[in-house]
C-alpha positions as CSV (number, residue, x, y, z in Angstrom):
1,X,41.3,-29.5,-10.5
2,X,43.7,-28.7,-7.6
3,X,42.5,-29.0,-4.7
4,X,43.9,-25.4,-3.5
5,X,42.3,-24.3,-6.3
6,X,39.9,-21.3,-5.3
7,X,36.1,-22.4,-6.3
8,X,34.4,-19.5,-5.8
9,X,34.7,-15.7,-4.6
10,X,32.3,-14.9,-2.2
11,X,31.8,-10.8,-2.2
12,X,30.7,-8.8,0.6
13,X,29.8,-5.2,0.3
14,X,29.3,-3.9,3.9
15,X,28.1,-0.1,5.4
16,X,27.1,0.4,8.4
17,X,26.1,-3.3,9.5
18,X,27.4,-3.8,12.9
19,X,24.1,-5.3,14.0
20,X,24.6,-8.4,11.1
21,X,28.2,-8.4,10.5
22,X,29.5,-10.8,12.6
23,X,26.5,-13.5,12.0
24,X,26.6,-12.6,8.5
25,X,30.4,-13.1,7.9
26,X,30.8,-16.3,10.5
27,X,28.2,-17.9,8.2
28,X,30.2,-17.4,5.5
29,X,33.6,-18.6,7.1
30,X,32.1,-21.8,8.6
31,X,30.7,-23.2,5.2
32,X,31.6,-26.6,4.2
33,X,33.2,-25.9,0.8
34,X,36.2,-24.6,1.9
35,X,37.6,-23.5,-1.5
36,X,36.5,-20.0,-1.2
37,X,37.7,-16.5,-0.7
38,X,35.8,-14.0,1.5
39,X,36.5,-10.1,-0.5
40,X,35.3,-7.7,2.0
41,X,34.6,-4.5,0.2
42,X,33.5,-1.6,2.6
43,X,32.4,1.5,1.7
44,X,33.5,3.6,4.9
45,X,31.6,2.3,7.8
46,X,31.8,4.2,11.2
47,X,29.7,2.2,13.6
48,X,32.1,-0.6,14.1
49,X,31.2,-2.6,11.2
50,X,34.9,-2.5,9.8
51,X,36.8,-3.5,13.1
52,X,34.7,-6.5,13.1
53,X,35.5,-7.6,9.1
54,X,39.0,-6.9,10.6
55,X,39.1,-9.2,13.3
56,X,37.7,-12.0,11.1
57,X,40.6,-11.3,8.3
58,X,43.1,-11.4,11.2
59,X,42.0,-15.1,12.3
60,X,40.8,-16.1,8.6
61,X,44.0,-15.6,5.5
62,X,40.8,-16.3,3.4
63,X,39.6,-12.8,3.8
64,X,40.1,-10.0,2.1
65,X,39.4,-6.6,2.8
66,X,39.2,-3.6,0.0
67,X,37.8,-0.3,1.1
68,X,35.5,1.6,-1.4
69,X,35.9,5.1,-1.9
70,X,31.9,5.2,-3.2
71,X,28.8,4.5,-1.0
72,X,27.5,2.5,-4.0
73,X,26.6,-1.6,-4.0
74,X,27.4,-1.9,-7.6
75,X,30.7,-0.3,-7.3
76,X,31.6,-2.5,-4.8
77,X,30.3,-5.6,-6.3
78,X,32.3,-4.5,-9.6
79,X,35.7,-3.7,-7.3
80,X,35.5,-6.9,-5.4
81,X,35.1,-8.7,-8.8
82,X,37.6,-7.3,-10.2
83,X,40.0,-9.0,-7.4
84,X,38.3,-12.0,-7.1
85,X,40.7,-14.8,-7.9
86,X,37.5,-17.9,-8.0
87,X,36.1,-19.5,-10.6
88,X,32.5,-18.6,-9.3
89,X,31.6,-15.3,-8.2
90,X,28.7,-15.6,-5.1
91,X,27.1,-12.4,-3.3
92,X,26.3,-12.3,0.1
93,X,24.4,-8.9,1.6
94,X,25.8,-8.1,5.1
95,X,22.7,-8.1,6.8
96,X,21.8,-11.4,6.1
97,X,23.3,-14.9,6.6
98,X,23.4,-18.5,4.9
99,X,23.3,-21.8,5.3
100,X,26.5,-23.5,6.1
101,X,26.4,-26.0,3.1
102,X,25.1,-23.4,0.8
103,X,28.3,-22.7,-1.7
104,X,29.2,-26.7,-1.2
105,X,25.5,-27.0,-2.9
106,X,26.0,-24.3,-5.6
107,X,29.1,-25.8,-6.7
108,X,27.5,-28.7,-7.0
109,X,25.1,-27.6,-9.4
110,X,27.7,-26.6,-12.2
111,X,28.6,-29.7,-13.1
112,X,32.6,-29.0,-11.9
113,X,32.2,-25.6,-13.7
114,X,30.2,-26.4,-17.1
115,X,27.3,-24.2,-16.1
116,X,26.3,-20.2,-16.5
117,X,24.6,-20.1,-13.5
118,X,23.7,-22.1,-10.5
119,X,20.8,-20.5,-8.2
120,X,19.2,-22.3,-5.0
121,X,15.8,-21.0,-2.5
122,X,16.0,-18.8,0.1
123,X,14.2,-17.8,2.9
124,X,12.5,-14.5,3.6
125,X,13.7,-14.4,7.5
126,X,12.0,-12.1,10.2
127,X,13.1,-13.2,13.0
128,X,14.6,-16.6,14.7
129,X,10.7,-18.1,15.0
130,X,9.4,-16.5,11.8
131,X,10.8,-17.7,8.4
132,X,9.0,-18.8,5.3
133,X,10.4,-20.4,2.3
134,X,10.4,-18.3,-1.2
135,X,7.4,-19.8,-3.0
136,X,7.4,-17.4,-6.4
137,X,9.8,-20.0,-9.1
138,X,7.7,-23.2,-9.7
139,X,8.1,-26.1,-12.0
140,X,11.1,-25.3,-12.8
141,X,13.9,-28.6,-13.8
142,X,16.5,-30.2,-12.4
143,X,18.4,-30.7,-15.8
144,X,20.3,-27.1,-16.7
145,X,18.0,-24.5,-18.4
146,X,17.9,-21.2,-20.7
147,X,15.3,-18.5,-19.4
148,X,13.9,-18.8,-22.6
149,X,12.8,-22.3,-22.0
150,X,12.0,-21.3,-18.3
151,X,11.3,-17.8,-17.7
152,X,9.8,-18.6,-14.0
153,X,13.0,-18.6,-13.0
154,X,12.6,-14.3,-13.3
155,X,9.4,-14.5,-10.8
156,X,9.5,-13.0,-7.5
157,X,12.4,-11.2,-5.4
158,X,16.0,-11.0,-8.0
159,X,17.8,-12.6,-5.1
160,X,20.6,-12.5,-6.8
161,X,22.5,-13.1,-4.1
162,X,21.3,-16.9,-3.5
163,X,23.6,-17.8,-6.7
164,X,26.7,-18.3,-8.2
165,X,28.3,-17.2,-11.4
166,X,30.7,-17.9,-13.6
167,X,33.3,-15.5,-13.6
168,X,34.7,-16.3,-17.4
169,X,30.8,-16.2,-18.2
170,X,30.3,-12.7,-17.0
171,X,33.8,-11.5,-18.2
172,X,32.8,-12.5,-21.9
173,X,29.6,-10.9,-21.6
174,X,30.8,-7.7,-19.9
175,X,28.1,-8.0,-17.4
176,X,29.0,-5.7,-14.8
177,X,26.9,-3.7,-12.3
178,X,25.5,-0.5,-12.8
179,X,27.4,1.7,-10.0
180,X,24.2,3.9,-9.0
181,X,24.7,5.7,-5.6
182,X,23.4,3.6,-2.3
183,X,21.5,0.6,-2.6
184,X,20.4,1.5,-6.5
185,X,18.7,-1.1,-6.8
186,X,21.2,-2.2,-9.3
187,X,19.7,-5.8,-8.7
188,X,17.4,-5.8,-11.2
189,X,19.1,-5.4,-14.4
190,X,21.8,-7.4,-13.5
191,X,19.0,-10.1,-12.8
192,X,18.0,-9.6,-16.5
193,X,20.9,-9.3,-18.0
194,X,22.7,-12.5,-16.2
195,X,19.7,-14.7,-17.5
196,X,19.5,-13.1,-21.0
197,X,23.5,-14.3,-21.2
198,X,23.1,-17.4,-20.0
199,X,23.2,-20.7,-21.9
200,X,23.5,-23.1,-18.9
201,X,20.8,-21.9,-15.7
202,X,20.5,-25.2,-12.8
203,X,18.2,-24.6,-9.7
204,X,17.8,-26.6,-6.8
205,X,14.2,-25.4,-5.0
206,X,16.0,-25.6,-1.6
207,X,16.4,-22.5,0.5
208,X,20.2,-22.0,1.8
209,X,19.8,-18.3,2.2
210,X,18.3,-16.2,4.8
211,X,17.1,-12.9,3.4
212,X,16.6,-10.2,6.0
213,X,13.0,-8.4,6.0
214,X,13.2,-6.5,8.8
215,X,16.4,-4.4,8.2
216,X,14.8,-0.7,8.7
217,X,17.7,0.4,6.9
218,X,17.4,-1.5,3.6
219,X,17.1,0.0,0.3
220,X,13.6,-1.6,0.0
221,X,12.4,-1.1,3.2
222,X,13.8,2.8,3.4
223,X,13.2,4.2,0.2
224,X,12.9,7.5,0.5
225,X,13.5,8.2,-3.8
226,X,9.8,6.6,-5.2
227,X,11.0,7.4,-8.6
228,X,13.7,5.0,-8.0
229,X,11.5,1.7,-8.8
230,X,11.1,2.1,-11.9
231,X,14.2,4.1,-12.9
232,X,15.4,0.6,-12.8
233,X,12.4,-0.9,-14.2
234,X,13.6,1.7,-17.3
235,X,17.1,-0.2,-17.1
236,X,15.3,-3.5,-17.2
237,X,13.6,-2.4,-20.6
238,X,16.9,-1.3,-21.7
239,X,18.6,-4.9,-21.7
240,X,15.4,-6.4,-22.8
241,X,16.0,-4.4,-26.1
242,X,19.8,-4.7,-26.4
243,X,19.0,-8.3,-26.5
244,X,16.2,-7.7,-28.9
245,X,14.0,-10.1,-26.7
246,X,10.2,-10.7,-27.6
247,X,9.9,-14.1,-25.7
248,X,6.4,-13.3,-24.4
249,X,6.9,-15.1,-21.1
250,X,10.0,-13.0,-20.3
251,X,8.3,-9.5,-21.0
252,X,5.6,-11.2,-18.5
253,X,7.5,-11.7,-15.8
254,X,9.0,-8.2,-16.1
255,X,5.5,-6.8,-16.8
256,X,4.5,-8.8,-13.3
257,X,7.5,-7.1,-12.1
258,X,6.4,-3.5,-12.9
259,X,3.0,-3.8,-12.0
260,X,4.0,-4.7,-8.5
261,X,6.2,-2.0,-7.9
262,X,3.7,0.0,-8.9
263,X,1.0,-1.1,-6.8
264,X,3.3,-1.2,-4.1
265,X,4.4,2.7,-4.7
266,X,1.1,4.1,-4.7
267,X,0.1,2.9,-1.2
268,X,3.4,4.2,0.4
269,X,2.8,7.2,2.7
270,X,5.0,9.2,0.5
271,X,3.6,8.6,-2.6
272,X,1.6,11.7,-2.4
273,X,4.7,13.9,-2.0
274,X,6.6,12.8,-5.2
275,X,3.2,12.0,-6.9
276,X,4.2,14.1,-9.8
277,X,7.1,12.6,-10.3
278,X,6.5,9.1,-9.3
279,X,3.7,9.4,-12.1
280,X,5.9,10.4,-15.3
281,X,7.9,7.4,-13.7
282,X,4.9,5.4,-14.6
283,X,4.3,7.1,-17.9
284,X,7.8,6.2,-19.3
285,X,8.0,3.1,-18.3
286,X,4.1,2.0,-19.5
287,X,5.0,3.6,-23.0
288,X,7.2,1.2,-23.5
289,X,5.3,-2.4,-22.7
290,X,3.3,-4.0,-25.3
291,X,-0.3,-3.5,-24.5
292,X,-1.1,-6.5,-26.3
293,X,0.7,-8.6,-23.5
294,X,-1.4,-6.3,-21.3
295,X,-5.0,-7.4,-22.5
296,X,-3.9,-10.8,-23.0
297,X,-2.2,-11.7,-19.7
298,X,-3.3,-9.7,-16.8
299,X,-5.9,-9.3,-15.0
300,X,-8.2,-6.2,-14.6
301,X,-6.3,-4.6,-11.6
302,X,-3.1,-4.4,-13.7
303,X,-4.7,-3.3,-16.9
304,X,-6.8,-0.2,-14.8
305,X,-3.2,0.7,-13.8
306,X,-2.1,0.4,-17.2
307,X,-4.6,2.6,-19.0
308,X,-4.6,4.9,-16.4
309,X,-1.0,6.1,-15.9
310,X,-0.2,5.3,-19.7
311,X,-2.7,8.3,-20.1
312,X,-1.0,11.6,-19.6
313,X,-4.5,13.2,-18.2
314,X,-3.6,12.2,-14.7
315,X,-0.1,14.3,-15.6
316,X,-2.5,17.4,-16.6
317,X,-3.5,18.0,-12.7
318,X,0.0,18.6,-11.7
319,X,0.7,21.3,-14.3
320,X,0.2,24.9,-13.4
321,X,-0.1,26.1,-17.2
322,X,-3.4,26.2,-18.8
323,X,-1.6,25.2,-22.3
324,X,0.0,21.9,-22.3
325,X,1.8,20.4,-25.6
326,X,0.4,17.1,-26.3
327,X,2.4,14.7,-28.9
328,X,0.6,12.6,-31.0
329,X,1.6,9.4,-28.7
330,X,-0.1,11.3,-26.2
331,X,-3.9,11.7,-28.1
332,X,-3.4,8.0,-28.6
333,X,-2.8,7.3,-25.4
334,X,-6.3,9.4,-23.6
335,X,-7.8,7.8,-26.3
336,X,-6.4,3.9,-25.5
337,X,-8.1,5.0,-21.4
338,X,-11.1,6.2,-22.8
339,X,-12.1,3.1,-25.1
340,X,-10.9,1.3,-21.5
341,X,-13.1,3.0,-19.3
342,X,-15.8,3.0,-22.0
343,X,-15.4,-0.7,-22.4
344,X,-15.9,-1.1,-18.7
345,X,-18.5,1.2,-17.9
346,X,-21.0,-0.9,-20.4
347,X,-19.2,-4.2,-18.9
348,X,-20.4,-3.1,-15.5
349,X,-23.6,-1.6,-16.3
350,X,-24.7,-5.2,-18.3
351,X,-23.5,-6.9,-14.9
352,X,-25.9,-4.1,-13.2
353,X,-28.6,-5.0,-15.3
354,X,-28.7,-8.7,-14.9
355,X,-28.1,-8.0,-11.1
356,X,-31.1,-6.0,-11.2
357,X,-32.8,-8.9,-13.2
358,X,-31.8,-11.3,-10.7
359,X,-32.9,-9.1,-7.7
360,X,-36.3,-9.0,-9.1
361,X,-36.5,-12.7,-9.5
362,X,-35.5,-13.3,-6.0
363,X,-37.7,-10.5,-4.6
364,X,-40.9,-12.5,-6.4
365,X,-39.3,-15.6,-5.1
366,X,-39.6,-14.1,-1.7
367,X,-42.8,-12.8,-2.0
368,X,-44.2,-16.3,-2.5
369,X,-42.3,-17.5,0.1
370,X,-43.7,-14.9,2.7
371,X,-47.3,-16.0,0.9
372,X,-46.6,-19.4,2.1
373,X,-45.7,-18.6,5.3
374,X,-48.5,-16.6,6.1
375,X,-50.9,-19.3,4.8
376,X,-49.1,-22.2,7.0
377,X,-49.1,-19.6,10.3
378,X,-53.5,-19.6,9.3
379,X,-53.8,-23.3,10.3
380,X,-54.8,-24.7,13.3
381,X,-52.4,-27.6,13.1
382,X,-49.3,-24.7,13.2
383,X,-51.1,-22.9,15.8
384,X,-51.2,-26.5,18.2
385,X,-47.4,-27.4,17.3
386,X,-47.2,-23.8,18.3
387,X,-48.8,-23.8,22.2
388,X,-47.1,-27.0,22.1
389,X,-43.6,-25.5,21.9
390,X,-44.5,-22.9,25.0
């Protein structure tokens, strides 16, 4: 392999990041691997984000700068792939910043190109003095991988961005990213469907990437749309049956995945503003998990959550007609939250009873104790050890 040869194309989507930019895109120019190019894809920023792209591209011939005519991260990801002359394809968000040896370490990891996939840590970043290293993919080996054998590697953030990919690999596959307006979240099927594709996954449990928590502008941290989650949990669904996948431990760690965006959703001070619709979010999604996973694999937090917003009886307080049209699905379902609820009142009312049964005992055991006490405070030897101590 030459060595002119372009390793890997690095894209940037940008909007309105003037705050990041320049630490964002230096990080990226200074890396050690220099066999990259830097595709700069902007979707019209007007706070002075472009000029400083500009400046870099003027100084750097390694830069390239494309202008999108859509305010959507998977349209840009998909036009700067579409230019991208490497052999890799790597992602980097313009509000946050990497490591300097980071793509020199990915590259490493393929094995001079013979792998799907190569993914490394990252760090969840606050501020300079407050970082802590992603702890949600364990165990997982040093030798390459499929998510099949491995399906940790699915746990926590996508961080999609702390990777590389083969650009042949996701040509062949025509894995491209859905080009929902914004943000989109468009992370999360592509997460799915990457791994699904990939024969050849290596990970290095090293962090190189600093992930930005306290952007106030990020599509996580100002979502205004709560039916958004799990529109893309929906997609997620959709590629897990395109592949016709029934690994257990996959539907898991997407299970884990809905359950916390749903958790997280319902505490939001929104929630109660798009309730309605946040909730048939819920229902769709739910109706399509396997309940069996459910009962076997989670815990009783997830599987209240289940029951509960699988049921359309929460969905009955929102509508203003006395006649609702129930589907057969639907009976099934009230039914499904009724054995639940049944199940746990008698769980919790045994647990009452031998509380109650305990109580008693410790009350006697008391009593006997106060006996005791009483009959020691009687004798005269307590009553000397007692002027004694005044």
């Amino acid at each position: 392999m030459g060595n002119n040869q372009t390793l890997i194309s690095i894209i940037m989507p940008s909007l309105n990041v003037k705050a990041f930019m320049e630490e964002c895109i230096l990080s990226v120019i200074n890396q050690s691997l220099k066999n990259i190019e830097i595709i700069c894809v902007d979707a019209g920023s007007t706070d002075g984000t472009l000029e400083i792209i500009n400046n870099c591209a003027q100084k750097d011939s390694r830069i390239k700068v494309y202008h999108s005519d859509k305010k959507s991260y998977g349209y840009q990801m998909n036009l700067g792939i579409s230019k991208a002359q490497g052999e890799y394809i790597g992602i980097v968000e313009t509000d946050d910043f990497i490591d300097e040896k980071m793509y020199e370490t990915l590259y490493g990891l393929t094995d001079n190109g013979r792998v799907d996939i190569a993914k490394v840590n990252f760090y969840h970043y606050y501020d300079e003095s407050s970082k802590r290293i992603d702890s949600s993919k364990k165990n997982l080996p040093e030798k390459p991988f499929t998510v099949y054998d491995n399906a940790d590697i699915l746990n926590g953030h996508p961080s999609i961005w702390a990777a590389i990919y083969k650009k042949s690999f996701l040509k062949e596959n025509n894995i491209a990213f859905m080009e929902a307006p914004g943000g989109g979240w468009v992370d999360n099927p592509f997460l799915f469907e990457t791994f699904l594709s990939a024969k050849t996954i290596t990970y290095k449990d090293e962090p190189f990437y600093y992930y930005r928590e306290l952007n106030p502008s990020s599509s996580t941290n100002d979502l205004k749309d709560l039916t958004l989650p799990m529109t893309r949990m929906m997609d997620n669904l959709d590629v897990i049956e395109r592949y016709a996948c029934h690994d257990e431990d996959i539907l898991t760690a997407l299970y884990v995945r809905i359950f916390w965006h749903i958790h997280d959703l319902v505490k939001r001070e929104s929630f109660k503003n798009q309730e309605t619709e946040v909730r048939e979010g819920f229902y769709n999604v739910l109706s399509r998990v396997d309940e069996d996973i459910i009962k076997r694999r989670f815990k009783l937090k997830d599987q209240k959550a289940y029951y509960k917003y699988v049921s359309p009886i929460g969905m009955l307080d929102f509508d203003d007609n006395n006649s609702v049209e129930l589907s057969k699905k639907d009976y099934e379902n009230i039914l499904k939250e009724n054995v639940f609820l049944y199940k746990r009142i008698n769980a919790l009312e045994n647990q009452n009873s031998k509380l109650n049964k305990k109580n008693k005992t410790l009350k006697k055991e008391n009593q006997k104790l106060n006996d005791k006490i009483s009959e020691f405070k009687s004798r005269k030897v307590i009553k000397l050890v007692d002027k004694f101590k005044n």
